[in-house]
DRENDO-1510 file (C-alpha; in Angstrom, 1 decimal, always signed):
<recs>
REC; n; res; u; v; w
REC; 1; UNK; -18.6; -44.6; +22.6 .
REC; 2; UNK; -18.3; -42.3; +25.6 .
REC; 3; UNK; -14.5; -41.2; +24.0 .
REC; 4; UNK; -16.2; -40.1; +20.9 .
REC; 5; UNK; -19.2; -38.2; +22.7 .
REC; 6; UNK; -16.5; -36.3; +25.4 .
REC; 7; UNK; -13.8; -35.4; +21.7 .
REC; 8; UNK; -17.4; -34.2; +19.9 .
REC; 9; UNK; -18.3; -31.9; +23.0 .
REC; 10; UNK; -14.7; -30.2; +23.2 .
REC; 11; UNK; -15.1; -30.2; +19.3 .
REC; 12; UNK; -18.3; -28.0; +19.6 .
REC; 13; UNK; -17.3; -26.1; +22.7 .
REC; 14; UNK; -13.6; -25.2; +21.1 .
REC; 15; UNK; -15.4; -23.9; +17.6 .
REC; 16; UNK; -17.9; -22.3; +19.7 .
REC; 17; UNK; -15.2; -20.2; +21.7 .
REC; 18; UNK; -12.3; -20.2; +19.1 .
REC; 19; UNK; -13.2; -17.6; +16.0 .
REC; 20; UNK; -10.8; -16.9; +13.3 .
REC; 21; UNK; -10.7; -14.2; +11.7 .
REC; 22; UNK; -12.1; -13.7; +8.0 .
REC; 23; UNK; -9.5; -14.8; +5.5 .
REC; 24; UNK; -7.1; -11.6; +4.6 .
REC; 25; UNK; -7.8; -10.9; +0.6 .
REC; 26; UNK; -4.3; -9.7; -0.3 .
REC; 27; UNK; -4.1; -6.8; -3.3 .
REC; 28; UNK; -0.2; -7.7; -4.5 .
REC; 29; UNK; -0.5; -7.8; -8.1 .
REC; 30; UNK; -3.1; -5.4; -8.1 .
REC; 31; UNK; -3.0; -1.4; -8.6 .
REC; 32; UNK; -3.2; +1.6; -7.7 .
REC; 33; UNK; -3.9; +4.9; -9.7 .
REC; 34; UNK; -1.4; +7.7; -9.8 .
REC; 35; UNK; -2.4; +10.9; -12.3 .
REC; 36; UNK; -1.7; +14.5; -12.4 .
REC; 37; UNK; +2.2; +13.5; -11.5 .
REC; 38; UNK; +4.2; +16.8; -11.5 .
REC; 39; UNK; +8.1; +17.2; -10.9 .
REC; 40; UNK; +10.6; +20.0; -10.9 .
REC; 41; UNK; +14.0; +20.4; -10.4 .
REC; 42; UNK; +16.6; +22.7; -9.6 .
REC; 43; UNK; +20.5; +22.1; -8.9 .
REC; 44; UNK; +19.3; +21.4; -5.2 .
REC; 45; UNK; +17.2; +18.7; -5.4 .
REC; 46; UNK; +13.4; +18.2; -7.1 .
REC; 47; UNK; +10.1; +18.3; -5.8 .
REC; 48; UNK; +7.0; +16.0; -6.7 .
REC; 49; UNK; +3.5; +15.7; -6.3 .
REC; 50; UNK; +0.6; +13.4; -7.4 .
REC; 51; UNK; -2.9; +12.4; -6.7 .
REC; 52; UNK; -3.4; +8.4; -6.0 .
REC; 53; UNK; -6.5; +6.0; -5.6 .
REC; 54; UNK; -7.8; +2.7; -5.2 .
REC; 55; UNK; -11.2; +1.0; -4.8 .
REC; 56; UNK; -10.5; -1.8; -3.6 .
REC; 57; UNK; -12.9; -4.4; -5.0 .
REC; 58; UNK; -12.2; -7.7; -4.3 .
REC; 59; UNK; -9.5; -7.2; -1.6 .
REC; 60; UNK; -9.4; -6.4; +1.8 .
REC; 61; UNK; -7.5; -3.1; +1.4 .
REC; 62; UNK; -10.0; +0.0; +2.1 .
REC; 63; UNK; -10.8; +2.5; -0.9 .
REC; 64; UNK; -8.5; +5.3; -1.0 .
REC; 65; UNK; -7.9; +8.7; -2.7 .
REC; 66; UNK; -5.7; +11.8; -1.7 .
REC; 67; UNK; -2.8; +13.7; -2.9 .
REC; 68; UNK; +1.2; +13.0; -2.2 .
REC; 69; UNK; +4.2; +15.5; -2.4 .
REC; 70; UNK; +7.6; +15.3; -1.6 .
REC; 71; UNK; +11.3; +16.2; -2.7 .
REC; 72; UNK; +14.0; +13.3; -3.2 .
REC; 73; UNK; +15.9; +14.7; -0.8 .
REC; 74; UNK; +14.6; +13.1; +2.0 .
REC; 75; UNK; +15.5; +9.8; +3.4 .
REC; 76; UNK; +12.2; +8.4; +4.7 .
REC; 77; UNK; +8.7; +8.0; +3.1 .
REC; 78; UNK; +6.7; +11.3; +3.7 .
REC; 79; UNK; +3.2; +11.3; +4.6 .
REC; 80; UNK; +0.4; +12.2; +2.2 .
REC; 81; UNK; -2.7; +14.7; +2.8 .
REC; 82; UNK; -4.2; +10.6; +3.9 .
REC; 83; UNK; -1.3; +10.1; +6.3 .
REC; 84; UNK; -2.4; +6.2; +6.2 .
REC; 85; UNK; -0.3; +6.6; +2.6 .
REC; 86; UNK; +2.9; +7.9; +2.3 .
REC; 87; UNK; +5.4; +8.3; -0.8 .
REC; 88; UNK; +9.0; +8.5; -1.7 .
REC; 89; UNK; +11.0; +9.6; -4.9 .
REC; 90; UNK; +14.3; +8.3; -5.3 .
REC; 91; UNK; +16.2; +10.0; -8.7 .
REC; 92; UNK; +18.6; +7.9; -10.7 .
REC; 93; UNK; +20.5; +8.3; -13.5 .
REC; 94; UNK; +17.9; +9.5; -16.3 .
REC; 95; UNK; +15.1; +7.6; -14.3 .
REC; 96; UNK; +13.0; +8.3; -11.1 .
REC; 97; UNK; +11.4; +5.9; -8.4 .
REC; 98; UNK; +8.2; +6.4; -7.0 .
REC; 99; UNK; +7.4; +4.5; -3.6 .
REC; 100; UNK; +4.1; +4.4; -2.4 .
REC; 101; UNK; +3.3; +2.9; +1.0 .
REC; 102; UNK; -0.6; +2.3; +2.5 .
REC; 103; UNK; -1.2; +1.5; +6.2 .
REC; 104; UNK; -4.6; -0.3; +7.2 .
REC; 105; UNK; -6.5; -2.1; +9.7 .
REC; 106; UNK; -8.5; -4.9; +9.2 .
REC; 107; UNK; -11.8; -5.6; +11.1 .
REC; 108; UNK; -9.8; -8.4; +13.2 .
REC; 109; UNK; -7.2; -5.3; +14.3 .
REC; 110; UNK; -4.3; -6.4; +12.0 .
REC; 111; UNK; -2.4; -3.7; +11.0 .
REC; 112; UNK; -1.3; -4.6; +7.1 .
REC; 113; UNK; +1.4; -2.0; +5.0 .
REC; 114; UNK; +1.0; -2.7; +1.5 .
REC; 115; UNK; +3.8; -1.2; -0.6 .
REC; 116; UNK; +4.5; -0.7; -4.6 .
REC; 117; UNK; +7.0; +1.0; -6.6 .
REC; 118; UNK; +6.7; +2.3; -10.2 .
REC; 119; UNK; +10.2; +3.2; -12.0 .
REC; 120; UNK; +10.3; +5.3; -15.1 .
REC; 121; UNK; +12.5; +7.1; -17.4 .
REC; 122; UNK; +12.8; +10.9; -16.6 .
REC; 123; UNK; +14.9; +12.8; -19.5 .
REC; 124; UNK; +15.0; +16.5; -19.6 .
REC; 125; UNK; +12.0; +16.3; -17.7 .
REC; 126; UNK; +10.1; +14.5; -20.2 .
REC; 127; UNK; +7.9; +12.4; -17.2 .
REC; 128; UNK; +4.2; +10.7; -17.2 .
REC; 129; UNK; +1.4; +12.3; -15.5 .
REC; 130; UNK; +0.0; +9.2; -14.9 .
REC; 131; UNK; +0.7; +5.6; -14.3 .
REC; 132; UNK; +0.2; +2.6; -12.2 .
REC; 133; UNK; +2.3; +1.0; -9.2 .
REC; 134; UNK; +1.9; -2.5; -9.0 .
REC; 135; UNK; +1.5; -3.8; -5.2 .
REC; 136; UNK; +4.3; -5.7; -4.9 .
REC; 137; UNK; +4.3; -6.9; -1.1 .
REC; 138; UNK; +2.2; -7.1; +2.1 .
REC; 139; UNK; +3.6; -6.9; +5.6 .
REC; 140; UNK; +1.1; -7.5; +8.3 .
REC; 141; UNK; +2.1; -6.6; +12.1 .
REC; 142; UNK; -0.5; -7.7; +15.0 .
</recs>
């Protein structure tokens, strides 16, 4: 009897001292908006911009909306207007890859970068204006 009433006190003084954080709503396989895409080209390289969004409904990822540009010729993502995003085209044969990356924080002070990538065809310049990415993976650092 006294085992039971010493485990039920460090019970209730461990839950009373130990909090975990709120469970992390994850938004892979959700999207986010891209419109008024625009690229051009020249024998050097091509340039892109976009406007992207999100509300973020059920998830834990924070409501977003700002513009992106770029040019394929650089190595790294670039940072948007929102530097918490940043974007990447990569050019192909007849096809283009967008990259889109999002840093957040959650209330815990997890940092979490969600990324996505869209691929489409690009002929003669014949490219959508808009589109979704799908969020296709979540890497959280503490």
């Amino acid at each position: 009897m006294k085992t039971s009433a010493i485990l039920f006190h460090l019970s209730s003084l461990l839950s009373a001292t130990v909090a975990l954080p709120p469970p992390f709503r994850s938004p892979v396989g959700t999207e986010w908006s891209i419109y008024n895409y625009t690229e051009g080209c020249s024998p050097a390289g091509c340039e892109y911009g976009f406007n992207i969004a999100w509300v973020s409904s059920p998830t834990n990822e924070p409501d977003f909306s700002t513009y992106c540009q770029g040019s394929d010729l650089a190595t790294d993502l670039q940072p948007c207007q929102d530097s918490a995003i940043s974007s990447m085209e990569i050019s192909g044969f007849q096809n283009v890859t967008l990259a889109v990356q999002h840093f957040f924080q959650t209330s815990d002070g997890v940092g979490h970068y969600v990324v996505g990538n869209h691929t489409f065809e690009d002929v003669d310049g014949n490219y959508p204006s808009a589109f979704c990415i799908k969020q296709g993976e979540v890497r959280t650092v503490a």
